[in-house]
LOVO-975287 format. One record per residue (C-alpha): x, y, z; residue in three letters; residue number from 1. Coordinates in steps of 0.2 Angstrom, whole numbers. Example, Ala and Ser with C-alpha at 12.3 -4.5 7.8 and 13.67 -1.06 7.14 Angstrom:
# LOVO-975287
<<62, -22, 39>, "ALA", 1>,
<<68, -5, 36>, "SER", 2>,
# end
This chain:
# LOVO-975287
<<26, -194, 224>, "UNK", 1>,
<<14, -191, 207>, "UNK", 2>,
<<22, -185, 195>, "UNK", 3>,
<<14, -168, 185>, "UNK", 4>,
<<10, -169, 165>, "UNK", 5>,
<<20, -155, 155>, "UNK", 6>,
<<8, -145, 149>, "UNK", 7>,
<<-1, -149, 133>, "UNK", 8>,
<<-2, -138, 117>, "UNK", 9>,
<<-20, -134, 113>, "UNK", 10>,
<<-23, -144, 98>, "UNK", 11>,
<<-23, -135, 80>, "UNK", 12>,
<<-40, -129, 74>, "UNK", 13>,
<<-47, -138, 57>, "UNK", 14>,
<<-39, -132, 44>, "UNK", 15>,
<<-22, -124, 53>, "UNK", 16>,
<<-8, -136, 57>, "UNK", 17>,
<<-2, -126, 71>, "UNK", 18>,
<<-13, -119, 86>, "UNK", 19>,
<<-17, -99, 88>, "UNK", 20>,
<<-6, -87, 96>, "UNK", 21>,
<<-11, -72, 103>, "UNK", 22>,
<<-23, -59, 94>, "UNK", 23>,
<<-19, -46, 79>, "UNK", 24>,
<<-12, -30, 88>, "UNK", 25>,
<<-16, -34, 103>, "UNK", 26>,
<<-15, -17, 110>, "UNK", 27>,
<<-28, -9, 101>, "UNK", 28>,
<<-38, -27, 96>, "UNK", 29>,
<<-56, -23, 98>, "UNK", 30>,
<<-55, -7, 105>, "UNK", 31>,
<<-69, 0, 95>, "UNK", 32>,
<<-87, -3, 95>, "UNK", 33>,
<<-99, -5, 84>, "UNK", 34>,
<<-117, -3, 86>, "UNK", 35>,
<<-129, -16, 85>, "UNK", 36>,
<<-143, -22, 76>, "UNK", 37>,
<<-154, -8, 77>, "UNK", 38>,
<<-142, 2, 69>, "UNK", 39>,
<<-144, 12, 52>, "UNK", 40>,
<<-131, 9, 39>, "UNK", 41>,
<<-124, 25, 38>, "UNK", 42>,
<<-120, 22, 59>, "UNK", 43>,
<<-112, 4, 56>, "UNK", 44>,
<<-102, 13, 39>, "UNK", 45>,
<<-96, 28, 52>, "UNK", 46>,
<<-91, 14, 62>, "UNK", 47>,
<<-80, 3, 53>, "UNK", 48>,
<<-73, 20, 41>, "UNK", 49>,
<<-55, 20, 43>, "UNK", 50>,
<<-47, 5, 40>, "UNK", 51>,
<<-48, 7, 22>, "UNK", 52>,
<<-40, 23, 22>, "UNK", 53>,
<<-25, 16, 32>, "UNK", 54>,
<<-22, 5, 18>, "UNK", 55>,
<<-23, 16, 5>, "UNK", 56>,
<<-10, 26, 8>, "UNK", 57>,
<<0, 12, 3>, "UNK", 58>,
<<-9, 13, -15>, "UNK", 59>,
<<-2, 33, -17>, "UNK", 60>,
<<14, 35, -8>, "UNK", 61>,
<<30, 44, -15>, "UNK", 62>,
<<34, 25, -25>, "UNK", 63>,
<<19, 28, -36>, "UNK", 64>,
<<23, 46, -41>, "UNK", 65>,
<<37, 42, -54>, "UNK", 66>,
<<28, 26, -61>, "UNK", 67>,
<<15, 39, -66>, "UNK", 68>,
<<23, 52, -70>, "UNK", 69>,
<<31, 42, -84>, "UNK", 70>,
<<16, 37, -90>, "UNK", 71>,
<<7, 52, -95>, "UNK", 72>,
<<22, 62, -100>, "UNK", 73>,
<<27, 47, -111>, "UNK", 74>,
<<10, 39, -117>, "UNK", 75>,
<<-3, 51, -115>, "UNK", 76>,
<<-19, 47, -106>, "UNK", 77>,
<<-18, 29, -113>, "UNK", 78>,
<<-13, 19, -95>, "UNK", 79>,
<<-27, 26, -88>, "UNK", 80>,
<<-32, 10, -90>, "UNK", 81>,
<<-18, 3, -81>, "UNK", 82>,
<<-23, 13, -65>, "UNK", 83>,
<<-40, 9, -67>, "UNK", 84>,
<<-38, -12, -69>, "UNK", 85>,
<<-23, -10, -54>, "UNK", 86>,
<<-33, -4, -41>, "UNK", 87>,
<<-49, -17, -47>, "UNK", 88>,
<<-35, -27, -42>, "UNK", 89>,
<<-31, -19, -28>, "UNK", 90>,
<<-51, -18, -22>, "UNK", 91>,
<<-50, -38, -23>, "UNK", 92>,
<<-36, -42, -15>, "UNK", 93>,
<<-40, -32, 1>, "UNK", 94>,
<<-59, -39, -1>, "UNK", 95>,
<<-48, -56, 3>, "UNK", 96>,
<<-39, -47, 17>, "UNK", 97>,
<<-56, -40, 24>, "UNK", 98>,
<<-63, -60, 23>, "UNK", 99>,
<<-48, -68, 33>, "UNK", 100>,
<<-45, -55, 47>, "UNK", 101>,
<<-63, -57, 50>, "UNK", 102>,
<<-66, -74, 49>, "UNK", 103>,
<<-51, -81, 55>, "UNK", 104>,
<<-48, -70, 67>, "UNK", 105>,
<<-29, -70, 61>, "UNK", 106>,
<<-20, -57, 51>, "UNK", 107>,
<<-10, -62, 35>, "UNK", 108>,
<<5, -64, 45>, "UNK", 109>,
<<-2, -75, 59>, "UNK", 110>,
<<-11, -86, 47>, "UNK", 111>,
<<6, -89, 36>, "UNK", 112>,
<<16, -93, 54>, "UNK", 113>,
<<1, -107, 57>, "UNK", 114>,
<<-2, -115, 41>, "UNK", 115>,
<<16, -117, 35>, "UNK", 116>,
<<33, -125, 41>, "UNK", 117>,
<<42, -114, 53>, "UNK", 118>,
<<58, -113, 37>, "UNK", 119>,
<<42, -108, 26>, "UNK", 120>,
<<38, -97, 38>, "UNK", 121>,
<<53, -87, 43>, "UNK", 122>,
<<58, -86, 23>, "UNK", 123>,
<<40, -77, 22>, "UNK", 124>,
<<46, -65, 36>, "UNK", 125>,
<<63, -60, 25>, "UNK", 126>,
<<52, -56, 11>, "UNK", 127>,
<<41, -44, 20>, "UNK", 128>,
<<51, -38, 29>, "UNK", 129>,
<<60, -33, 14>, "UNK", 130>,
<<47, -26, 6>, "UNK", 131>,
<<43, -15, 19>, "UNK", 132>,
<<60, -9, 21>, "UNK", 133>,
<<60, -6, 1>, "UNK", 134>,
<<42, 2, 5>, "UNK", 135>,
<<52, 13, 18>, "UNK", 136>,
<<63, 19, 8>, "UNK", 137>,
<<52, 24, -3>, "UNK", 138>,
<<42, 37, 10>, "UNK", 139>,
<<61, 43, 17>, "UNK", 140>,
<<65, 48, -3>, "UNK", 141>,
<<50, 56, -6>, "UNK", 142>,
<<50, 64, 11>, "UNK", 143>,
<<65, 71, 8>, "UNK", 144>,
<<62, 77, -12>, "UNK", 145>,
<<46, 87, -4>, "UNK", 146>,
<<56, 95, 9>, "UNK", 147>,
<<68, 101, -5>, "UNK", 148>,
<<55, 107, -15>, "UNK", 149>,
<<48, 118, -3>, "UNK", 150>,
<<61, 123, 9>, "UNK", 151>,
<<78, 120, -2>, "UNK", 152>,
<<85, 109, 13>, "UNK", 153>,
<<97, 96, 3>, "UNK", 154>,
<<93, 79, 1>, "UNK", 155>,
<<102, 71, 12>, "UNK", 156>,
<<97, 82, 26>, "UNK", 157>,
<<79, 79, 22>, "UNK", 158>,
<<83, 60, 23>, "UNK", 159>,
<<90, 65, 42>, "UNK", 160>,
<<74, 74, 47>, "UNK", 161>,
<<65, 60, 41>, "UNK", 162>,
<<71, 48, 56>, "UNK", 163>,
<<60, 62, 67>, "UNK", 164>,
<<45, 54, 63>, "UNK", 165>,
<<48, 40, 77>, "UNK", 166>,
<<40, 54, 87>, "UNK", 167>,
<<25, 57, 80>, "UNK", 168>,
<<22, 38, 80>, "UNK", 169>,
<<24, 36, 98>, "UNK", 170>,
<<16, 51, 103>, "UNK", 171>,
<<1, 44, 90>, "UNK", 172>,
<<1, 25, 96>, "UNK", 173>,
<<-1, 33, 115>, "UNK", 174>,
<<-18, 43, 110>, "UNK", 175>,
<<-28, 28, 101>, "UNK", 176>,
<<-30, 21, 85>, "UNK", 177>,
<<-47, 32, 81>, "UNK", 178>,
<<-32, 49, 80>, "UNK", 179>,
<<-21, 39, 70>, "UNK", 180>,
<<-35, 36, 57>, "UNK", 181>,
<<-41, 52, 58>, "UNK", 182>,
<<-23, 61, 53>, "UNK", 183>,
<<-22, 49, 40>, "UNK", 184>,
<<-38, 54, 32>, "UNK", 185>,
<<-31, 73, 35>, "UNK", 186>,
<<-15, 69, 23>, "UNK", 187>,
<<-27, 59, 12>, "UNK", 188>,
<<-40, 75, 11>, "UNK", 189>,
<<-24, 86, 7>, "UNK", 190>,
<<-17, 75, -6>, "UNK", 191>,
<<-36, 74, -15>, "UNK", 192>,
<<-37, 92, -14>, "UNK", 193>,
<<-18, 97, -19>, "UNK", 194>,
<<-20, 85, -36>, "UNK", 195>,
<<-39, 93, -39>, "UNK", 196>,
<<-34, 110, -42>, "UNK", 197>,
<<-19, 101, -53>, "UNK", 198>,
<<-30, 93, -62>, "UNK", 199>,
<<-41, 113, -64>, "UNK", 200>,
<<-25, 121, -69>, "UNK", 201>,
<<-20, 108, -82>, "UNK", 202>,
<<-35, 110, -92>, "UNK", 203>,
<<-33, 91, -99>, "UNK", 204>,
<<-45, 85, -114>, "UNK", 205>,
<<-57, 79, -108>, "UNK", 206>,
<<-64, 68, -120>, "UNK", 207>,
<<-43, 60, -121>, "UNK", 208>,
<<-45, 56, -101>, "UNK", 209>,
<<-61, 47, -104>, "UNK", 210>,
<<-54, 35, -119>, "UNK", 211>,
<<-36, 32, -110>, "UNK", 212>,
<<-49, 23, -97>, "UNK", 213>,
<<-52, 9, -110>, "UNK", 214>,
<<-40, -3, -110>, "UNK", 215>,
<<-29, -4, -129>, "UNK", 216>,
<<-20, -17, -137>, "UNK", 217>,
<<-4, -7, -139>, "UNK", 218>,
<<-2, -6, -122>, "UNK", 219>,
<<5, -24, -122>, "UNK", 220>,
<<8, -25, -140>, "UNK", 221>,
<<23, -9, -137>, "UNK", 222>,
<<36, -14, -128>, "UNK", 223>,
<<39, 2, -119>, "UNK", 224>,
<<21, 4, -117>, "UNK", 225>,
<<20, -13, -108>, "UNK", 226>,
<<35, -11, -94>, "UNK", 227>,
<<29, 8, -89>, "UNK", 228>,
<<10, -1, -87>, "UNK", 229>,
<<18, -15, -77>, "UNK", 230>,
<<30, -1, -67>, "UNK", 231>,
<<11, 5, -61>, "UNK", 232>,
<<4, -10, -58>, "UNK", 233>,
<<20, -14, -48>, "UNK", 234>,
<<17, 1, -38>, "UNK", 235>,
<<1, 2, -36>, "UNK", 236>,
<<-2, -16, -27>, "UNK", 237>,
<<7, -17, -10>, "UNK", 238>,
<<11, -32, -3>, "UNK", 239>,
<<13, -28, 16>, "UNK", 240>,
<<-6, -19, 16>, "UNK", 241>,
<<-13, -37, 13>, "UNK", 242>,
<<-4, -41, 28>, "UNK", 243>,
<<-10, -23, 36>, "UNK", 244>,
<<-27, -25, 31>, "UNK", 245>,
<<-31, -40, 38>, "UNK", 246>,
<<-25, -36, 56>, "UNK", 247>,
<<-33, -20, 58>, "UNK", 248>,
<<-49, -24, 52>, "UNK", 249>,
<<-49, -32, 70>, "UNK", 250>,
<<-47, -17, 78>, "UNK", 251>,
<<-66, -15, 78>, "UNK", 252>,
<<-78, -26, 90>, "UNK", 253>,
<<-84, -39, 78>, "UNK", 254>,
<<-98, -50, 86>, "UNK", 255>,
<<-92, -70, 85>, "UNK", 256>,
<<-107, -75, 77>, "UNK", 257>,
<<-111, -79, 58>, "UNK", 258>,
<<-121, -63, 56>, "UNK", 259>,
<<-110, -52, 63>, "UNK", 260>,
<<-96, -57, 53>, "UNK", 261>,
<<-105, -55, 37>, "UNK", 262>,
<<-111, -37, 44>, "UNK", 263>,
<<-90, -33, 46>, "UNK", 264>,
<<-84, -39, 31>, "UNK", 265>,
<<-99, -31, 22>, "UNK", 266>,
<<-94, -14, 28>, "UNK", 267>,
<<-75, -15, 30>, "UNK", 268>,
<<-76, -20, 8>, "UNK", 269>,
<<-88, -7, 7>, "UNK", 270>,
<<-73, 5, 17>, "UNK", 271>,
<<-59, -1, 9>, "UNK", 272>,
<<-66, 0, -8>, "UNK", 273>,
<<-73, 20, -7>, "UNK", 274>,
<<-54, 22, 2>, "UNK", 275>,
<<-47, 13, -14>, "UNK", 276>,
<<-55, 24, -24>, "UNK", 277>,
<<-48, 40, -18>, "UNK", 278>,
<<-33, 32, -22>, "UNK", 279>,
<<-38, 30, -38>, "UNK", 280>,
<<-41, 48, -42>, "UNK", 281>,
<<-22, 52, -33>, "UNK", 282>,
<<-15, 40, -44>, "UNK", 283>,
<<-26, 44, -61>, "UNK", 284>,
<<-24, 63, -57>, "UNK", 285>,
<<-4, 62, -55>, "UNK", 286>,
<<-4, 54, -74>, "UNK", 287>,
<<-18, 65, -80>, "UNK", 288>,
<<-9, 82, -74>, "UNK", 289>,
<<8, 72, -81>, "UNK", 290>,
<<1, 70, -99>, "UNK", 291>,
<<-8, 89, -100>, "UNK", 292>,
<<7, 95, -95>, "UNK", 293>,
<<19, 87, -104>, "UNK", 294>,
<<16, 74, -117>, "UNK", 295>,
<<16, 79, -133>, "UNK", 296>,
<<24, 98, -130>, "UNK", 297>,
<<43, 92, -132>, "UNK", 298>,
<<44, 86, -111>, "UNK", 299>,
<<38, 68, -116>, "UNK", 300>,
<<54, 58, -105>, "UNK", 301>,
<<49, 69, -91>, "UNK", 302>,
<<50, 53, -78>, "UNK", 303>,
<<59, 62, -63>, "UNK", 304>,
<<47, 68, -49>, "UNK", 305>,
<<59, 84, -45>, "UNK", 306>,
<<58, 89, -67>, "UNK", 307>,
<<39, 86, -65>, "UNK", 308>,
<<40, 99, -50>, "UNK", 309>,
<<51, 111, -59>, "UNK", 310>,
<<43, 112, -75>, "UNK", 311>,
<<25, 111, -69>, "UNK", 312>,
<<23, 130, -63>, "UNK", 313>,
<<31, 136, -83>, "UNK", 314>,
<<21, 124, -93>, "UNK", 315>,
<<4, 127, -84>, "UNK", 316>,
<<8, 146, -82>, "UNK", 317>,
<<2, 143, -63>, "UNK", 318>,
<<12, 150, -50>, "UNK", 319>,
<<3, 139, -37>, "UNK", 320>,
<<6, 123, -46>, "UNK", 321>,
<<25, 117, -38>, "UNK", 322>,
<<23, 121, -24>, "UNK", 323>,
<<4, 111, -22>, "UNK", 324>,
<<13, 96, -29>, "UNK", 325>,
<<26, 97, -16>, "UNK", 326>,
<<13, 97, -2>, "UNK", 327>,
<<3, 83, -11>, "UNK", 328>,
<<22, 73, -10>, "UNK", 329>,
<<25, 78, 8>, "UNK", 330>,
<<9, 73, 12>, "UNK", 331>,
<<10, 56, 5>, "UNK", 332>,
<<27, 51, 14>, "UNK", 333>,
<<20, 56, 30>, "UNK", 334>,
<<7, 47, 28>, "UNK", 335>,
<<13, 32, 23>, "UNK", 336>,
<<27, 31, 36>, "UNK", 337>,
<<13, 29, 48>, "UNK", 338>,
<<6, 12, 39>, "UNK", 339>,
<<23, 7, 37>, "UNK", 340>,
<<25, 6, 57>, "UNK", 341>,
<<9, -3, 59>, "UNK", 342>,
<<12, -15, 45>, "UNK", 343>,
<<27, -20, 53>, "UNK", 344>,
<<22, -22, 69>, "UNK", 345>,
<<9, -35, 62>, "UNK", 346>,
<<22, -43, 51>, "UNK", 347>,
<<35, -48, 66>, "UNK", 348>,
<<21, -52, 78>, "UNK", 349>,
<<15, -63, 66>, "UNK", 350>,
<<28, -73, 60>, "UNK", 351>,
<<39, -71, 76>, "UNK", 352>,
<<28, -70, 91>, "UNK", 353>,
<<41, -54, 95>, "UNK", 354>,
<<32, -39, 102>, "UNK", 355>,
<<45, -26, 101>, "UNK", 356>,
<<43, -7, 107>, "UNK", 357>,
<<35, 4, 97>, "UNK", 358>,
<<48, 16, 96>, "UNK", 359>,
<<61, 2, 93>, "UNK", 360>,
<<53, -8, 81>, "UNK", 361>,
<<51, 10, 72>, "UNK", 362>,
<<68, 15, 72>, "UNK", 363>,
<<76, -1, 66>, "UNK", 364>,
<<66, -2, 49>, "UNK", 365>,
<<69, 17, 48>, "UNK", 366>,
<<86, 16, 50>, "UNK", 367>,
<<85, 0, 36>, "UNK", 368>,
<<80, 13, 25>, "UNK", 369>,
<<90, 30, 29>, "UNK", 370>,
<<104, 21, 29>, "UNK", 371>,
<<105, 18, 12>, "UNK", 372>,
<<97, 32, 5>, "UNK", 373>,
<<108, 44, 14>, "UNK", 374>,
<<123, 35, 5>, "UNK", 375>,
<<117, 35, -11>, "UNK", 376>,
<<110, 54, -8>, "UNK", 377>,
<<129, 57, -3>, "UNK", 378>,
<<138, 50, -17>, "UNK", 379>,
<<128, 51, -33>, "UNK", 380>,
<<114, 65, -28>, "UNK", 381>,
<<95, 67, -34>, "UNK", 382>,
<<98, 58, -48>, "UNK", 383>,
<<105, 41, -39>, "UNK", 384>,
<<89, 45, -25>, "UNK", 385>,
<<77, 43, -41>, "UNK", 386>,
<<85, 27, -47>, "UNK", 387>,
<<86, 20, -29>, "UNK", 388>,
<<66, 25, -28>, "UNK", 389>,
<<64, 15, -45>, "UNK", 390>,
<<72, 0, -37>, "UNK", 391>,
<<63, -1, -22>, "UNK", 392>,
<<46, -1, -32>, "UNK", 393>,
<<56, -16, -43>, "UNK", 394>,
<<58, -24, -25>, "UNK", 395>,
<<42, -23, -19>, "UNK", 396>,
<<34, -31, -36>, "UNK", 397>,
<<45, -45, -32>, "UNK", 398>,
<<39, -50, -14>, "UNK", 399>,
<<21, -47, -22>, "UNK", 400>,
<<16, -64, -25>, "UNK", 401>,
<<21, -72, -9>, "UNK", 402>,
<<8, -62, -1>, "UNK", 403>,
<<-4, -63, -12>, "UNK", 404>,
<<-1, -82, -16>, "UNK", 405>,
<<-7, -87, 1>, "UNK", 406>,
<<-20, -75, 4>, "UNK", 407>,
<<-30, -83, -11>, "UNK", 408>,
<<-26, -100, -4>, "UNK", 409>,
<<-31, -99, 14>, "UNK", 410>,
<<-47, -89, 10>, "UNK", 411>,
<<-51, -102, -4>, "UNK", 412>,
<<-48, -115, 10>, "UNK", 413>,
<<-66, -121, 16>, "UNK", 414>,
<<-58, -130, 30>, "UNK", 415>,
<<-53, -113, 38>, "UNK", 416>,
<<-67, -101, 31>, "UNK", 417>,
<<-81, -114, 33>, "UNK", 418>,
<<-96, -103, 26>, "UNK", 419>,
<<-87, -88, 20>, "UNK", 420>,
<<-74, -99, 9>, "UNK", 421>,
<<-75, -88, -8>, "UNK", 422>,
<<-88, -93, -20>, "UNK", 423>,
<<-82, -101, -38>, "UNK", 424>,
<<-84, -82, -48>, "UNK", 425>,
<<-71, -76, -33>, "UNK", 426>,
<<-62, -90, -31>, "UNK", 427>,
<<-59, -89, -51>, "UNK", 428>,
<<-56, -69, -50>, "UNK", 429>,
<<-45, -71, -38>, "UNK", 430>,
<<-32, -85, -47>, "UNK", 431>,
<<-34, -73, -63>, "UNK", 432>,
<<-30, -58, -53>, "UNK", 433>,
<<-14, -67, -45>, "UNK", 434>,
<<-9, -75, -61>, "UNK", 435>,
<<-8, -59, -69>, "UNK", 436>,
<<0, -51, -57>, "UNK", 437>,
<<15, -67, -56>, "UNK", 438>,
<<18, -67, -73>, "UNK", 439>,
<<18, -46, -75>, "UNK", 440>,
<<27, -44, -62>, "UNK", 441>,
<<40, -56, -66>, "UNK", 442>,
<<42, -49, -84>, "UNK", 443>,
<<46, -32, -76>, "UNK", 444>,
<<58, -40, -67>, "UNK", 445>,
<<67, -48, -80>, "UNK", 446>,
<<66, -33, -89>, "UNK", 447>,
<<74, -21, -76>, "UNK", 448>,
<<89, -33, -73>, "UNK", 449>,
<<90, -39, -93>, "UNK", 450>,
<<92, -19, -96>, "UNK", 451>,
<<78, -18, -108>, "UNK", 452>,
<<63, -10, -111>, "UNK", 453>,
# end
């Protein structure tokens, strides 16, 4: 009787030790067309518009509010500069994200599981995983600060209703990715709007907002200076949208040929950087409204996003201005729960090859984060809520580098990116950019555990 041949792996693909599995999202992969070569640009830019915005949020949630804050009550408009040089940052990273989903035709995630050991691997996984928890958190605190603002409801019932949202994320998932993009750019458009007319109302100098975009020596040279600009960069930078980024970018029908590979990532950058700089103007404006308000007229320690709320309507003299900055923060943690379900959906089918339900794989990191911030909500109050929001933003600046670390190399890689491998001026930026954001990042860690500033 002949015997049968077990079946055979398929054999790697150049550059990647282990073979492919599966596509990025597979549920929604390629589910929107693009049009074709006869196209205008402005019909391929409506096209592949959406994305960016997705992973934006990340770069104005609730964790980037107190960083901010502190920074223009206590400096000024002089970290402008900082906001400015984090999200040029940002804009280059996600450019790398954009180039590997593309390409590749693997997310950040999927890429990691195939290049490296599977102990390499899974210790990956933890730190995402982590990081999106910490992220989580984050939205749940926020959430629940904006719900007391408005409404009075207690903290710790806010950090209950926050578990709701599983919800809206199933009932979301179940219309198509186009609605969830869409509702996305609505909280985006209400954030923009809410910190314009702050911006109006706090009358800032004008001629101050335009130097604090200069970069100053004293910003590294004063110690205080330097760990509130390296707080900003920490929460300004995400981790798990580098893995985000580069799964849903594949969400759009993206023709296999050379050309049409150079038309998506042309047009995904060009999304992702106009997205990016909306989030620019959230996170400049929270400052700017922070220093015109504050700095200088006895409220300089002002680093609490609950005092900034309470003080803003009596300093400005504007009856509207509380309760717009609340909506602003509401909007921001909803909105940025719905990328944190995504982005961890792409991170455990990634590394794990797990497909969990939705709705499960939603409540389980929900639950990593109400879990905690109920407790500490319970036992110490708004104030031990505002130091566990601190921490998680210290958390996230430390699994920082392990995403962008191998982002740079893969997509410096010629073996897996053949023609698109970054050119030397990118390849340099890139190094510089994670360097810099290593060795900061590292310092604000040492910082926050030495007890220093």
């Amino acid at each position: 009787m002949p015997t049968v041949a077990p079946p055979v792996a398929p054999p790697a693909e150049p550059g990647w030790r282990h073979p492919r599995r599966g596509t990025s999202l597979s549920e929604v992969h390629g589910s929107i067309t693009v049009p074709g070569e006869g196209a205008s640009f402005w019909q391929k830019f409506r096209a592949y518009w959406g994305p960016g915005l997705l992973v934006s949020v990340g770069y104005m949630d609730p964790g980037n509010w107190a960083t901010d804050i502190a920074g223009g009550a206590k400096f000024g408009y002089t970290l402008l500069s900082v906001v400015l040089l984090s999200n040029l940052f940002a804009m280059v990273l996600q450019h790398l994200a954009v180039k590997l989903g593309v390409v590749t035709g693997r997310d950040l995630a999927q890429a990691c599981r195939d290049h490296y050991s599977k102990p390499v691997a899974m210790v990956l996984w933890v730190f995402c995983e982590i990081a999106i928890a910490a992220c989580d958190l984050a939205e749940v605190i926020g959430s629940a600060i904006a719900f007391n603002l408005l409404f009075g409801l207690p903290i710790t019932w806010g950090i209950v209703l926050t578990t709701f949202d599983v919800l809206l994320i199933l009932l979301l998932q179940s219309k198509g990715f186009k609605v969830i993009e869409s509702l996305v750019a609505a909280l985006i458009l209400t954030i923009f709007v809410c910190f314009l007319y702050e911006i109006i109302v706090s009358h800032p100098d004008w001629l101050g907002l335009a130097g604090g975009l200069v970069p100053r020596p004293e910003v590294v040279s004063n110690p205080a200076m330097l760990y509130v600009a390296i707080g900003i960069l920490g929460a300004t930078v995400m981790p798990h949208n580098l893995y985000l980024h580069s799964a849903i970018v594949q969400v759009r029908q993206i023709e296999p040929t050379e050309p049409g590979k150079r038309s998506a990532i042309k047009f995904a950058t060009i999304d992702s950087t106009v997205a990016l700089g909306l989030a620019f103007f959230v996170n400049a404006a929270i400052l700017v409204t922070a220093a015109a308000a504050f700095h200088g007229k006895g409220y300089d320690n002002v680093a609490d996003i609950a005092d900034a709320h309470k003080l803003l309507t009596p300093v400005l003299g504007a009856g509207a201005a509380s309760v717009v900055f609340a909506i602003a923060l509401l909007a921001s943690g909803q909105s940025s729960t719905l990328t944190g379900t995504l982005a961890g959906q792409v991170v455990m089918e990634g590394f794990l090859h797990i497909k969990l339900r939705p709705w499960l794989r939603r409540l389980i990191t929900r639950l990593l984060a109400v879990v905690p911030a109920f407790i500490v909500a319970l036992l110490y109050g708004e104030k031990g809520t505002g130091e566990l929001l601190v921490l998680s933003q210290v958390i996230l600046s430390l699994q920082l580098s392990f995403a962008v670390i191998p982002l740079v190399l893969f997509t410096n890689d010629k073996l897996k990116m053949g023609v698109f491998v970054n050119r030397p001026w990118l390849r340099i930026t890139a190094w510089v950019v994670a360097a810099i954001i290593l060795v900061l990042n590292a310092y604000l860690l040492y910082q926050t555990f030495a007890g220093n500033e």
